[in-house]
C-alpha positions in Angstrom: 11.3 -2.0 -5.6 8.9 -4.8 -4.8 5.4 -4.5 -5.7 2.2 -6.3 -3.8 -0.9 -6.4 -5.5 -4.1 -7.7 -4.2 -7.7 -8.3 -4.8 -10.5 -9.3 -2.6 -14.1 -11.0 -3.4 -16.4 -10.1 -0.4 -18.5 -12.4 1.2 -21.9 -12.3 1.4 -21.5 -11.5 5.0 -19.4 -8.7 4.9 -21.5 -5.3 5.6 -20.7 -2.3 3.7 -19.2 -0.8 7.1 -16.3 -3.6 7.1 -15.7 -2.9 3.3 -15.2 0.8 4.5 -13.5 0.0 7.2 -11.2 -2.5 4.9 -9.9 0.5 2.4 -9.4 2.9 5.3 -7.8 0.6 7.6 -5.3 -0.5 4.2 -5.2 3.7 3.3 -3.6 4.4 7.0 -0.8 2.0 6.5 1.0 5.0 4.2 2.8 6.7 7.0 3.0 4.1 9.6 4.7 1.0 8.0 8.6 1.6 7.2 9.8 1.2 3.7 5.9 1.1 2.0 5.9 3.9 -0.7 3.2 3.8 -2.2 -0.2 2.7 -1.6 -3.4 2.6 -4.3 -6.8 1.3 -3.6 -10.0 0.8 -5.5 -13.2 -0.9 -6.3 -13.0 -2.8 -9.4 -14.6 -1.6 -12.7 -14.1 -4.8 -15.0 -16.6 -6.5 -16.3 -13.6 -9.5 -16.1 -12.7 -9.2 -12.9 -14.5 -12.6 -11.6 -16.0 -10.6 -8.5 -13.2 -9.5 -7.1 -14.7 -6.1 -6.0 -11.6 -4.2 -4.6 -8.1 -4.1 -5.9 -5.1 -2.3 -4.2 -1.0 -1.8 -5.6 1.6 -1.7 -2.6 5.1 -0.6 -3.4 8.1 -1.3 -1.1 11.4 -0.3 -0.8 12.6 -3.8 -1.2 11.5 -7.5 -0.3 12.3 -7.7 3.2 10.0 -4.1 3.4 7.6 -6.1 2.3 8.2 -9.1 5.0 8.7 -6.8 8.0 5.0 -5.3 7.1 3.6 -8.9 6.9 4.3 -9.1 10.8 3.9 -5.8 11.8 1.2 -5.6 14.5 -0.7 -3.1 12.1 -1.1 -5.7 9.5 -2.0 -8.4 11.8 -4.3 -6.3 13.2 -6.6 -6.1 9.7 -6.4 -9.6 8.9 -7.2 -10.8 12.1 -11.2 -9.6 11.4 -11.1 -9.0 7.8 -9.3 -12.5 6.2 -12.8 -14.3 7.5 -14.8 -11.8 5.2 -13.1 -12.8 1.7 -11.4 -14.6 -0.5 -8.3 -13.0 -1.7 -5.9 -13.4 -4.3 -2.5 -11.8 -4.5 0.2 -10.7 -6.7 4.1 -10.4 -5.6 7.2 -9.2 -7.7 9.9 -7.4 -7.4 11.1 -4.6 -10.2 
Protein backbone atom coordinates (compact mmCIF):
# COMPACT_ATOMS: atom_id res chain seq x y z
CA UNK A 1 0.00 0.00 0.00
CA UNK A 2 1.30 3.49 -0.50
CA UNK A 3 0.05 6.20 1.52
CA UNK A 4 -0.15 10.18 0.55
CA UNK A 5 -0.71 12.55 3.16
CA UNK A 6 -1.17 16.19 2.72
CA UNK A 7 -1.76 19.46 4.38
CA UNK A 8 -2.60 22.82 3.07
CA UNK A 9 -2.21 26.57 4.58
CA UNK A 10 -4.82 28.79 2.77
CA UNK A 11 -4.07 31.97 1.52
CA UNK A 12 -5.47 34.91 2.49
CA UNK A 13 -7.21 34.99 -0.75
CA UNK A 14 -8.79 31.92 -0.82
CA UNK A 15 -12.83 32.35 -0.15
CA UNK A 16 -14.51 29.88 1.98
CA UNK A 17 -16.36 28.69 -1.40
CA UNK A 18 -12.87 27.42 -2.84
CA UNK A 19 -12.02 25.79 0.58
CA UNK A 20 -15.44 23.93 0.01
CA UNK A 21 -14.93 23.39 -3.25
CA UNK A 22 -11.22 22.04 -2.33
CA UNK A 23 -12.56 19.03 0.19
CA UNK A 24 -15.36 18.13 -2.28
CA UNK A 25 -13.54 18.23 -5.35
CA UNK A 26 -10.56 15.84 -3.26
CA UNK A 27 -13.96 13.73 -1.64
CA UNK A 28 -15.11 12.83 -5.40
CA UNK A 29 -11.79 11.34 -6.34
CA UNK A 30 -13.01 7.90 -4.28
CA UNK A 31 -14.75 6.18 -7.09
CA UNK A 32 -13.18 7.79 -10.04
CA UNK A 33 -9.44 7.33 -9.77
CA UNK A 34 -8.17 3.46 -10.17
CA UNK A 35 -6.31 1.85 -7.43
CA UNK A 36 -7.14 4.94 -4.63
CA UNK A 37 -8.74 3.08 -1.58
CA UNK A 38 -9.15 5.16 0.70
CA UNK A 39 -9.62 8.79 1.06
CA UNK A 40 -9.87 10.92 4.61
CA UNK A 41 -10.18 14.62 4.82
CA UNK A 42 -10.31 17.25 7.47
CA UNK A 43 -9.73 20.58 9.00
CA UNK A 44 -7.12 20.61 11.43
CA UNK A 45 -7.67 20.77 15.21
CA UNK A 46 -3.96 21.21 16.56
CA UNK A 47 -2.95 23.90 18.20
CA UNK A 48 0.68 22.65 16.49
CA UNK A 49 -0.19 22.43 13.29
CA UNK A 50 1.65 25.84 12.04
CA UNK A 51 -1.64 26.92 10.08
CA UNK A 52 -2.03 24.24 7.99
CA UNK A 53 -5.94 24.27 8.16
CA UNK A 54 -6.85 21.13 6.21
CA UNK A 55 -5.24 17.70 6.32
CA UNK A 56 -6.24 14.65 4.13
CA UNK A 57 -4.71 10.62 4.13
CA UNK A 58 -4.77 8.96 0.55
CA UNK A 59 -4.19 5.24 0.30
CA UNK A 60 -3.28 3.43 -2.92
CA UNK A 61 -3.02 0.18 -4.07
CA UNK A 62 0.66 0.64 -4.79
CA UNK A 63 3.19 3.39 -6.06
CA UNK A 64 2.51 3.56 -9.50
CA UNK A 65 -1.51 3.94 -8.27
CA UNK A 66 -0.29 6.75 -6.89
CA UNK A 67 1.68 8.14 -10.07
CA UNK A 68 -1.05 7.30 -12.59
CA UNK A 69 -3.44 9.63 -10.29
CA UNK A 70 -0.85 12.46 -10.30
CA UNK A 71 -1.58 12.82 -14.20
CA UNK A 72 -4.92 11.85 -14.34
CA UNK A 73 -6.94 14.74 -15.86
CA UNK A 74 -9.08 14.73 -12.53
CA UNK A 75 -6.14 15.67 -10.51
CA UNK A 76 -4.81 18.13 -12.88
CA UNK A 77 -8.00 19.50 -12.99
CA UNK A 78 -7.90 20.69 -8.97
CA UNK A 79 -4.47 21.88 -8.99
CA UNK A 80 -4.82 23.77 -11.97
CA UNK A 81 -7.10 26.57 -9.67
CA UNK A 82 -6.37 25.45 -6.32
CA UNK A 83 -2.17 25.14 -6.13
CA UNK A 84 -2.25 29.21 -6.49
CA UNK A 85 -4.51 29.31 -3.24
CA UNK A 86 -1.89 27.55 -0.72
CA UNK A 87 1.04 26.38 0.31
CA UNK A 88 1.11 22.75 0.71
CA UNK A 89 3.21 20.24 2.30
CA UNK A 90 3.11 16.53 1.62
CA UNK A 91 3.87 13.23 2.97
CA UNK A 92 4.64 9.94 0.75
CA UNK A 93 5.45 6.33 1.89
CA UNK A 94 4.76 3.22 1.08
CA UNK A 95 3.67 0.27 3.80
Amino acid sequence: MFIHMFAFRWKPEASQAQKDRALADIQAFQGQIAGLIETALGMNQSPRGGGYALGGVMKFTDQAAFEAYNDAPEHQALLSWLVPLIEAIEIDFTV
